[in-house]
N, C-alpha and C positions, 0 to 999 in steps of 0.2 A: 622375318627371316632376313640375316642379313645378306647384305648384295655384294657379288665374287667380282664383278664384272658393271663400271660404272664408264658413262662418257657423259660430259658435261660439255655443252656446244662445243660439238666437232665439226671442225668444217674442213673442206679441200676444193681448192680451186686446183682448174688445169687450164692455163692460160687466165682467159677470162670468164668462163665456165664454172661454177660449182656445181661440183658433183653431189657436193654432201655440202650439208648449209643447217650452222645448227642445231647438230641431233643430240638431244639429251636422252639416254634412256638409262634403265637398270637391270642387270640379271641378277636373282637371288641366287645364295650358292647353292646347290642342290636340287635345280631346277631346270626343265628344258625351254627353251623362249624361244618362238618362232620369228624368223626377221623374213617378212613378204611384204612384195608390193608387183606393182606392175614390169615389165622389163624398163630397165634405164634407170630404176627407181632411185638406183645408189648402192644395195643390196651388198653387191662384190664388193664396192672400193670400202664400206665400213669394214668387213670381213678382212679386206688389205691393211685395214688403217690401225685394225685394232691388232693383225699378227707380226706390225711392222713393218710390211714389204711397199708400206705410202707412208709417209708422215703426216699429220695434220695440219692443216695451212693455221688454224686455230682451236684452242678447244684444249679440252684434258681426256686422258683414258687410263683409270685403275682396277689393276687384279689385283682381290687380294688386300687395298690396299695400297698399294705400291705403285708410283708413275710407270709408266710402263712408254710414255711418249718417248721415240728417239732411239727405244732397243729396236734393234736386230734381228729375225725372227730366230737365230739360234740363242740368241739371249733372253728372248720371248719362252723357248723351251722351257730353261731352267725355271722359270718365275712358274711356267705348268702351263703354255697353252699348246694348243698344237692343233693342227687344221688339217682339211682336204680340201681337194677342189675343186671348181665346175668342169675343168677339164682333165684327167685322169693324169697323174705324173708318177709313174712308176717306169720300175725297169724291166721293158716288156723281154729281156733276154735272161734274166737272172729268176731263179725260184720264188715262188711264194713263202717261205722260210729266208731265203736271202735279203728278200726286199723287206719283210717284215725284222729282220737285225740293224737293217738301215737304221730305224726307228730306234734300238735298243742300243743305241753305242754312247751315250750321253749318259746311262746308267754303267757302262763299263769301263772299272776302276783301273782296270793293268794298264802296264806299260809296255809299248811295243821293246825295250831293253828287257823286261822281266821276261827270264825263262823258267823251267821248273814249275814244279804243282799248284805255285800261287797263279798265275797263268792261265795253266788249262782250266783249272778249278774254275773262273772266271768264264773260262767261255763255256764252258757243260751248263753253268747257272744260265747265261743270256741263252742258249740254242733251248733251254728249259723252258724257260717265261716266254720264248718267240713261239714255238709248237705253243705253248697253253693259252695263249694269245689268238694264235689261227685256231687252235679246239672251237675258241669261245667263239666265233666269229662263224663256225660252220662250215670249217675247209681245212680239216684234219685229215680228208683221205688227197688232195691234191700238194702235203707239204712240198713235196720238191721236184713239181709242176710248175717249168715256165710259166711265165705270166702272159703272155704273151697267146699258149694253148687256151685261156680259158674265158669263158663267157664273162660279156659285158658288167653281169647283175653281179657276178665271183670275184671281177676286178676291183670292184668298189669296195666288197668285201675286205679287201687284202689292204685297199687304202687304210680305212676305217682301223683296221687291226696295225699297221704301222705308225700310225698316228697316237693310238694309245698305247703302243707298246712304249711313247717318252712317258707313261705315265702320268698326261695332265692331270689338272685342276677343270679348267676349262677347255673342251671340247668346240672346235668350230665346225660346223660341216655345211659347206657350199653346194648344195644342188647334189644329193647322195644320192637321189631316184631322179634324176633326167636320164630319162631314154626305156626307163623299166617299165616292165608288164606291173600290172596292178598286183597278183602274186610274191613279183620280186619286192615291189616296194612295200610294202606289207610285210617281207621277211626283214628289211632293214630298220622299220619302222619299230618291230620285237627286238630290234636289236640293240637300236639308241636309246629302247627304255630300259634294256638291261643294263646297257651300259652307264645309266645314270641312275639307275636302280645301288650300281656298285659305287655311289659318290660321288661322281665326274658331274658338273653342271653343261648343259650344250647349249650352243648358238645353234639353230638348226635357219636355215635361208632353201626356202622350197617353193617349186611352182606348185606340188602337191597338195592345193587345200585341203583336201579330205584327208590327210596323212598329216599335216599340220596341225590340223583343229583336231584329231582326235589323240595326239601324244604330247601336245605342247599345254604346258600350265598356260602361259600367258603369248600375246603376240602383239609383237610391234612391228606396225604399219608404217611403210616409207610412202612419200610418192613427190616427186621432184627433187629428189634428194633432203626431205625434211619429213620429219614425222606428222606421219596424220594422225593415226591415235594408236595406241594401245590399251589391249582389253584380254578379256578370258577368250579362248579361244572360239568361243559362240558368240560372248555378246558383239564380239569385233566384228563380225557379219552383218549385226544389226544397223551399224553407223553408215548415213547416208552417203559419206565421202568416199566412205572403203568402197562400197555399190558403186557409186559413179567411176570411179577410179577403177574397176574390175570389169562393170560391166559394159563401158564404154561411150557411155556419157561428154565423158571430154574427147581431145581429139584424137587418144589411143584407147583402141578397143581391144579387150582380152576375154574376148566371150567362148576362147578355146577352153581356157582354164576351166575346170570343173570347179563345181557348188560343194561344201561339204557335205553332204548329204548324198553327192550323186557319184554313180557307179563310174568308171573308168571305161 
């Protein structure tokens, strides 16, 4: 299968710090790949590096294809990526239908001079695909429900449904279950496999191992900003570094993190 999403040593320094050092990896298109490591690991600023909002100090990155070092993230859109984030950035005073059109305006063709039927026509199509957007996502009866009113696990929801309402290629999602009940993240978990069930390949970056290892084809392991290995999302457990790196062996210990296997 071939690969949506390539970085060939990337690096990023900040000051005299790398943060990322070297990271070669691949995502096939039509596939979900888990990006986990320890905290500090690097995790965010590739997630930055690859939607444009860092540059790499060295290194390549293609979707698709296509250089993508140097865009924008609005110019990142067009080429089909589009992300969330570890910290929720919506607009907690506007609806769940308004914050989801946010997303949908880089598909809409009119001109704010054009008046008359070509216009409105225009926008009945986006308020369309925005509701069938939120349908899919689970929050069909809160369409024009402040954001701001509704539960934690609902707002992620709305992110996740803004984000593909640009109709990526590639899908990023930074941390989609921090903070959820095991139930919620379980509903998101059904969700990002639907969502690439419909062709959308994802970057998924989770503390969730048990949510990781059971939805991701493959995972690539960071830890000091360089890859430790990648593997199928089991045999990755197997490797001594990933263990030491997880269960605290070196001088950071994350023994919060649950095992794949174990309940929440």
């Amino acid at each position: 299968m071939a690969a949506l999403l390539e970085l060939t040593g990337v690096s990023k320094s900040f000051g005299g710090m790398k943060a990322v050092d070297n990271v070669s990896f691949a995502v096939a298109e039509g596939s979900i790949c888990g990006l986990i490591g320890p905290n500090g690991a690097g995790k965010t600023t590739v997630v930055n590096l690859i939607s444009g909002y860092l540059r790499p100090t060295a290194g390549n990155i293609r979707v698709a294809g296509t250089d993508v070092v140097g865009l924008r993230p609005h110019r990142l859109a067009h080429v089909g990526v589009a992300r969330t984030y570890q910290n929720l950035q919506l607009f907690d005073e506007s609806t769940v239908l308004e914050n989801v059109l946010i997303g949908r305006h880089m598909a809409f063709r009119g001109k704010r001079w054009q008046l008359g039927r070509t216009r409105r026509r225009e926008e009945i199509e986006q308020h369309e695909k925005a509701r069938h957007l939120i349908e899919r996502v689970g929050l069909s009866n809160v369409v024009d429900v402040d954001v701001a009113e509704l539960s934690y696990g609902m707002r992620r929801r709305v992110e996740i449904a803004r984000a593909m309402a640009t109709e990526p290629k590639l899908l990023l999602l930074d941390e989609p279950t921090a903070g959820m009940t095991r139930a919620e993240s379980d509903d998101v978990g059904a969700l990002i496999q639907t969502v690439n069930a419909e062709g959308v390949t994802v970057l998924l970056v989770d503390h969730n191992v048990r949510l990781v290892t059971e939805i991701c084809h493959r995972v690539v392991v960071l830890d000091w900003g360089q890859v430790l290995t990648e593997d199928g999302p089991t045999e990755v457990w197997q490797d001594d570094r990933v263990k030491a790196a997880y269960l605290g062996t070196k001088e950071h210990k994350f023994a919060h993190l649950e095992a794949p296997d174990a309940g929440r």
